[in-house]
N, CA and C atoms as an extended XYZ file, in Angstrom:
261
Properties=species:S:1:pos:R:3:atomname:S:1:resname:S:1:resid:I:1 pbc="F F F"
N       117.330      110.746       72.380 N   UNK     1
C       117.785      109.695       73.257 CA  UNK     1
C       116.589      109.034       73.925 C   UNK     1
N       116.424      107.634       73.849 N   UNK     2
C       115.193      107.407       74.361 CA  UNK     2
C       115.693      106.411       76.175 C   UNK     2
N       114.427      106.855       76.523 N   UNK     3
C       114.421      107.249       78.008 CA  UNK     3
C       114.330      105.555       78.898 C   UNK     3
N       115.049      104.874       79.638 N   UNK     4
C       114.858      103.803       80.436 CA  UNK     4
C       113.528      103.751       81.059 C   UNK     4
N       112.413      103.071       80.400 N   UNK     5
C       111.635      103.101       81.418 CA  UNK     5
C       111.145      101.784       81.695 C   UNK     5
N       112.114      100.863       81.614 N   UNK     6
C       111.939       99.342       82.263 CA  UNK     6
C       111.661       98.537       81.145 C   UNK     6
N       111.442       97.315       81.302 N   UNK     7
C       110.787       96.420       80.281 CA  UNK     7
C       108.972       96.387       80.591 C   UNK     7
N       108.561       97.273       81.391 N   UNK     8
C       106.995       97.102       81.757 CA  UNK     8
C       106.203       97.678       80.729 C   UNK     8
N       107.385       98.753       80.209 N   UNK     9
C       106.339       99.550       78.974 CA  UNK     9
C       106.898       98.937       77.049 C   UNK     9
N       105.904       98.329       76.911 N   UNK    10
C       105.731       98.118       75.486 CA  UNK    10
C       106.175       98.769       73.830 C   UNK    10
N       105.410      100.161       74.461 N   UNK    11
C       105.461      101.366       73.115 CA  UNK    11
C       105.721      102.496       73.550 C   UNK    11
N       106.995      102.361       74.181 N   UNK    12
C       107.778      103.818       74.509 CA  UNK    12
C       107.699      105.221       73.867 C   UNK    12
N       107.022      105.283       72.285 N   UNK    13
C       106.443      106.167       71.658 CA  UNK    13
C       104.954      106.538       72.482 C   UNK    13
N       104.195      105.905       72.393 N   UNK    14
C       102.952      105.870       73.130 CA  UNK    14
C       103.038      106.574       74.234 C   UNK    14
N       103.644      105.767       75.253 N   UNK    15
C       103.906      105.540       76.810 CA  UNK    15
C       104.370      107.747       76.624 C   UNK    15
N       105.516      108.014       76.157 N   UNK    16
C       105.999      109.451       75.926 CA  UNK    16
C       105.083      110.038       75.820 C   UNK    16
N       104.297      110.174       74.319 N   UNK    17
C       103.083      111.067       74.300 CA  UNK    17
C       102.090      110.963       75.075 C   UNK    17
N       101.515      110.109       75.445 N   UNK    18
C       100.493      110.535       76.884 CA  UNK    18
C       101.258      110.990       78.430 C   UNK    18
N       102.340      111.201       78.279 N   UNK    19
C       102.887      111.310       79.664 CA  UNK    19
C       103.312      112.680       79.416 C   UNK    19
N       103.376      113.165       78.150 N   UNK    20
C       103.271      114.898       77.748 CA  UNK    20
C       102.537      115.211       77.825 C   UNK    20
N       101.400      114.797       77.676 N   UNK    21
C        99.472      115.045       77.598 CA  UNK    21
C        99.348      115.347       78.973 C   UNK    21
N       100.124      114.754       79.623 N   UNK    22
C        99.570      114.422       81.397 CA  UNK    22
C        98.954      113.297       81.428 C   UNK    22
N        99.229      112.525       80.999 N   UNK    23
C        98.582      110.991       82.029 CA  UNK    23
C        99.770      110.671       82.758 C   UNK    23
N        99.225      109.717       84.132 N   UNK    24
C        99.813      109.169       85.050 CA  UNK    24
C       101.272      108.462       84.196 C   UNK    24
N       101.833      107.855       85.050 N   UNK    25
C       102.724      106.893       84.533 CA  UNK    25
C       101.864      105.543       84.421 C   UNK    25
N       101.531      105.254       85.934 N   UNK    26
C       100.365      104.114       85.035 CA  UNK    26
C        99.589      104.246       84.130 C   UNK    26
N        98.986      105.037       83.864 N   UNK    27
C        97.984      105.039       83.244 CA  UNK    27
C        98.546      104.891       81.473 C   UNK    27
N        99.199      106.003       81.471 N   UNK    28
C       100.328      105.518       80.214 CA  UNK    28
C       101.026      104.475       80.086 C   UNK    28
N       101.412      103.461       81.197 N   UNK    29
C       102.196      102.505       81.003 CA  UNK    29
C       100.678      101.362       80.332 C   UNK    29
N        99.742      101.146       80.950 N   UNK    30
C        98.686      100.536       80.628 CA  UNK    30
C        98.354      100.859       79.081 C   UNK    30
N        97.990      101.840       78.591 N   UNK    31
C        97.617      102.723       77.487 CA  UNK    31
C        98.300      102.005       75.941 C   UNK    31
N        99.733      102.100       76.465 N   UNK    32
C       101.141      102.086       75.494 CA  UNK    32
C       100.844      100.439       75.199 C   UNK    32
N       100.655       99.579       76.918 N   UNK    33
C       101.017       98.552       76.560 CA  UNK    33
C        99.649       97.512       76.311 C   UNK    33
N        98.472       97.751       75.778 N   UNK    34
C        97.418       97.680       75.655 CA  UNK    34
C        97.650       97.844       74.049 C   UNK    34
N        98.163       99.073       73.578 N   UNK    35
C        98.331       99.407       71.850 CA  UNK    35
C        98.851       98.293       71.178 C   UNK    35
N       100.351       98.419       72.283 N   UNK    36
C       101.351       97.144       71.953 CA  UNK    36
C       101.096       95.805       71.343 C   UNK    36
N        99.786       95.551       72.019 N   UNK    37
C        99.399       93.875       72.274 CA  UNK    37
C        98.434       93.721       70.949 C   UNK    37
N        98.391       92.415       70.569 N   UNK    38
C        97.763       92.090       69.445 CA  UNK    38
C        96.148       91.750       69.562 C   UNK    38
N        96.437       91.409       70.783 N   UNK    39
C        95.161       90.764       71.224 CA  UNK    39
C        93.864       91.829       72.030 C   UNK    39
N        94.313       93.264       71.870 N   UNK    40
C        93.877       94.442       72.553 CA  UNK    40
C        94.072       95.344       71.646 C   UNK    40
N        93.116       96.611       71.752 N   UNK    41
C        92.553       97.393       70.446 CA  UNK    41
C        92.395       98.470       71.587 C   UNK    41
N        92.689       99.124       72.072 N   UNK    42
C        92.350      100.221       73.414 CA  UNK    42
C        91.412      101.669       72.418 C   UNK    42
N        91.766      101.622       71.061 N   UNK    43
C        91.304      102.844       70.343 CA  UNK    43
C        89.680      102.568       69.860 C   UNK    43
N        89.329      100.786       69.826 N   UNK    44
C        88.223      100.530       70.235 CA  UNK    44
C        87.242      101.022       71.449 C   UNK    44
N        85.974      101.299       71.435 N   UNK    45
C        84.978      101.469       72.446 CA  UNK    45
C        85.236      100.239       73.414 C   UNK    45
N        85.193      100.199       74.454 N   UNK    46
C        85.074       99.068       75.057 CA  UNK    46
C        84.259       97.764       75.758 C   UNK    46
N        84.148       98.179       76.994 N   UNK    47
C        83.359       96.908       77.316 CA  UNK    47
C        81.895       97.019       78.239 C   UNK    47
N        81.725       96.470       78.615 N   UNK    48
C        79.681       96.210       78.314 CA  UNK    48
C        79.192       96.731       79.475 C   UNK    48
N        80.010       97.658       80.660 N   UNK    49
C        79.597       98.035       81.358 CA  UNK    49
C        78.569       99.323       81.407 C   UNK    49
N        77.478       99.385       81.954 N   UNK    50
C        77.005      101.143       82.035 CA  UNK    50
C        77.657      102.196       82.032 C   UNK    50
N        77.415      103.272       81.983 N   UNK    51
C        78.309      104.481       81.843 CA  UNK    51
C        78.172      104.646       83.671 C   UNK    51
N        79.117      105.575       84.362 N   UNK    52
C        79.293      105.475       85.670 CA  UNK    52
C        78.545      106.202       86.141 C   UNK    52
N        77.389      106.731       85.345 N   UNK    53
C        76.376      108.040       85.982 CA  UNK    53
C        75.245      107.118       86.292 C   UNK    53
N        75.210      105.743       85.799 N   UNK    54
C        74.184      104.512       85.908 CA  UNK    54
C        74.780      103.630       87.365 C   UNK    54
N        76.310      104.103       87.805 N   UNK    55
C        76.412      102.999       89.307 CA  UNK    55
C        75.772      103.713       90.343 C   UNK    55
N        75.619      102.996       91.132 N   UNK    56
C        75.283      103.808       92.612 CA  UNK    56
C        76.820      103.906       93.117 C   UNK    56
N        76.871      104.959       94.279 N   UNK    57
C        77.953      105.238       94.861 CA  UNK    57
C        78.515      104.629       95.459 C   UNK    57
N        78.089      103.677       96.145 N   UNK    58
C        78.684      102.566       96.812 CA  UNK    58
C        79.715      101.512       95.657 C   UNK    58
N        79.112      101.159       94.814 N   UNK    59
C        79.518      100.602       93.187 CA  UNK    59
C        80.760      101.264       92.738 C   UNK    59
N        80.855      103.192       92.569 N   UNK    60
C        81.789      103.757       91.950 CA  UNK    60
C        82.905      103.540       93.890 C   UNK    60
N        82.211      103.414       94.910 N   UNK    61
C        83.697      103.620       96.008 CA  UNK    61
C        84.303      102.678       95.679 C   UNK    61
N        83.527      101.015       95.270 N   UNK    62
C        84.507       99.841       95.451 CA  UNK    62
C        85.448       99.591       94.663 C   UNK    62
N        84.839      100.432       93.205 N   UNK    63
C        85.985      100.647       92.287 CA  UNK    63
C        87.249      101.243       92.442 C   UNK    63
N        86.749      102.440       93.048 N   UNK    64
C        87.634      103.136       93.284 CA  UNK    64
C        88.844      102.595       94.475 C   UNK    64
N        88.165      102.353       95.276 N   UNK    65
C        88.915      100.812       96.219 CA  UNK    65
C        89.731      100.091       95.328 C   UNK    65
N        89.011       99.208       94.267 N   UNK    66
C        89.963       98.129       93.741 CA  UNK    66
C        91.194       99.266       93.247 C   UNK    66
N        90.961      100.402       92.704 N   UNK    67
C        92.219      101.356       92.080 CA  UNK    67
C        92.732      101.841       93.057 C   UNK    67
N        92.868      102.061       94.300 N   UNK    68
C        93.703      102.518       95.013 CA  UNK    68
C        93.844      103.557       94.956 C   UNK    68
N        92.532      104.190       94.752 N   UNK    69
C        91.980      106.084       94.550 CA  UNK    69
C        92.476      106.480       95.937 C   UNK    69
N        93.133      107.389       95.883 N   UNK    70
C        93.456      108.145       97.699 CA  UNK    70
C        92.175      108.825       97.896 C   UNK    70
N        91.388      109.769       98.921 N   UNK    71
C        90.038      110.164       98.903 CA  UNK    71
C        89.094      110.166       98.948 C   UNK    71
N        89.152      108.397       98.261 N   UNK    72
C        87.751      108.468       98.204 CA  UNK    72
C        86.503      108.089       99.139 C   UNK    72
N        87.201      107.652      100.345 N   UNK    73
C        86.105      108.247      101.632 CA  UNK    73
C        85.246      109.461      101.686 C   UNK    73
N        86.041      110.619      100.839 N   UNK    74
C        84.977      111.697      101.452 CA  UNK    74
C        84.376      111.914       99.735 C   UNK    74
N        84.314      111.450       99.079 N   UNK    75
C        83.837      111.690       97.635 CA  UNK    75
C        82.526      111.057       97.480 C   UNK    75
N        82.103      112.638       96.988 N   UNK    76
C        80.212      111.912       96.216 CA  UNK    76
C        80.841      111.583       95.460 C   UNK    76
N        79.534      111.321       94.583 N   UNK    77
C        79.026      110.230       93.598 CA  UNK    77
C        79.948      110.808       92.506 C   UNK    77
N        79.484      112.358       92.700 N   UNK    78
C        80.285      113.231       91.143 CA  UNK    78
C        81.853      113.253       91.002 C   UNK    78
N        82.147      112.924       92.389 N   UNK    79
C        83.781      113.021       92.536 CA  UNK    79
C        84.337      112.066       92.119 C   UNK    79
N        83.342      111.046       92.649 N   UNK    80
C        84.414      109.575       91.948 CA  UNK    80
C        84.087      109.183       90.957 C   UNK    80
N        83.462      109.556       90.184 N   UNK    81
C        83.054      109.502       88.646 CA  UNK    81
C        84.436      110.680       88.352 C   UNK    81
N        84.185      111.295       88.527 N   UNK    82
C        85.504      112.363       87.975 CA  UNK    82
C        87.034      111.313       88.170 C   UNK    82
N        87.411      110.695       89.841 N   UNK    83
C        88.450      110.190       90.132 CA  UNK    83
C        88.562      108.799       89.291 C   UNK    83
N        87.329      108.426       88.966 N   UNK    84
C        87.670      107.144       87.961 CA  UNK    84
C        88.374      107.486       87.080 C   UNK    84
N        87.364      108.729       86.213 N   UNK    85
C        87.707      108.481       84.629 CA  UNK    85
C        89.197      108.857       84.162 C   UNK    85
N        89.855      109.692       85.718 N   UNK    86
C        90.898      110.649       85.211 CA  UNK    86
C        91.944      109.515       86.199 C   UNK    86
N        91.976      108.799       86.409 N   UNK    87
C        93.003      107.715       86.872 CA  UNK    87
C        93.675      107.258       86.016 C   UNK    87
């Protein structure tokens, strides 16, 4: 029986298996609907930024800011490199 999960998610196959894996719901809803799209390749490497061991900390908080990381006031450098990648 497949499961209501709005019109937000794309590839309800997708969206399922990473949400068994343990990803977020966003993060799976993004994931699924990224596969979905023609114009997006997510299984591709991506985009032209440094790796996050190259930002300064101030760089990884604002990110983490734009994501709406809970925490990350009291997080070094290593934490929010961890809270990015696993968002």
């Amino acid at each position: 029986m497949t499961k209501d999960r709005g019109p937000s998610v794309k590839d309800g196959d997708t969206y399922e298996a990473l949400r068994e894996d343990g990803a977020s719901k966003e993060k799976a809803a993004r994931i699924a609907n990224a596969k979905a799209s023609d114009s997006q390749n997510p299984a591709e490497k991506g985009g032209k930024q440094p790796p996050y061991e190259d930002w300064t900390r101030d760089a990884l908080y604002e990110r983490a800011q734009e994501l709406d990381i809970t925490g990350r006031a009291d997080m070094d450098k290593s934490a929010l490199i961890d809270a990015l990648r696993n968002h």
